[in-house]
Residue, then its C-alpha position, 0 to 999 in steps of 0.5 A: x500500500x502507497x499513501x501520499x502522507x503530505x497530501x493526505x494530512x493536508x487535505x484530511x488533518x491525518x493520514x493513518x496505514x489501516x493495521x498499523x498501530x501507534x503510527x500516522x502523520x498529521x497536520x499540526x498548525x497550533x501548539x501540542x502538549x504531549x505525555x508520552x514518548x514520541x518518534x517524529x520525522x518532520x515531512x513539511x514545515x519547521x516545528x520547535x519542541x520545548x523540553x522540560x528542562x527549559x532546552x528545545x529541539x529544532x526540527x527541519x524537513x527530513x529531520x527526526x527525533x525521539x522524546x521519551x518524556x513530556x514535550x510541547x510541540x510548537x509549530x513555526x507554519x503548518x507541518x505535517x509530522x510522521x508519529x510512532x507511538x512508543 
C-alpha cells in the first residue's frame, strides 16, 4: 500500500496505514502538549519542541527525533509530522 502522507494530512488533518498501530502523520498548525514518548520525522514545515528542562529541539524537513518524556510541540507554519507511538 502507497499513501501520499503530505497530501493526505493536508487535505484530511491525518493520514493513518489501516493495521498499523501507534503510527500516522498529521497536520499540526497550533501548539501540542504531549505525555508520552514520541518518534517524529518532520515531512513539511519547521516545528520547535520545548523540553522540560527549559532546552528545545529544532526540527527541519527530513529531520527526526525521539522524546521519551513530556514535550510541547510548537509549530513555526503548518507541518505535517510522521508519529510512532512508543
Amino acid at each position: 500500500m502507497k499513501l501520499h502522507l503530505i497530501r493526505l494530512s493536508k487535505a484530511q488533518g491525518e493520514a493513518r496505514f489501516p493495521g498499523v498501530e501507534g503510527f500516522r502523520s498529521y497536520l499540526l498548525k497550533e501548539p501540542e502538549s504531549v505525555q508520552e514518548a514520541r518518534m517524529y520525522v518532520l515531512l513539511e514545515g519547521e516545528v520547535v519542541i520545548d523540553l522540560p528542562d527549559r532546552t528545545y529541539l529544532h526540527l527541519r524537513r527530513g529531520e527526526a527525533a525521539q522524546l521519551l518524556g513530556p514535550h510541547l510541540l510548537t509549530p513555526i507554519d503548518p507541518s505535517v509530522l510522521a508519529v510512532w507511538k512508543l
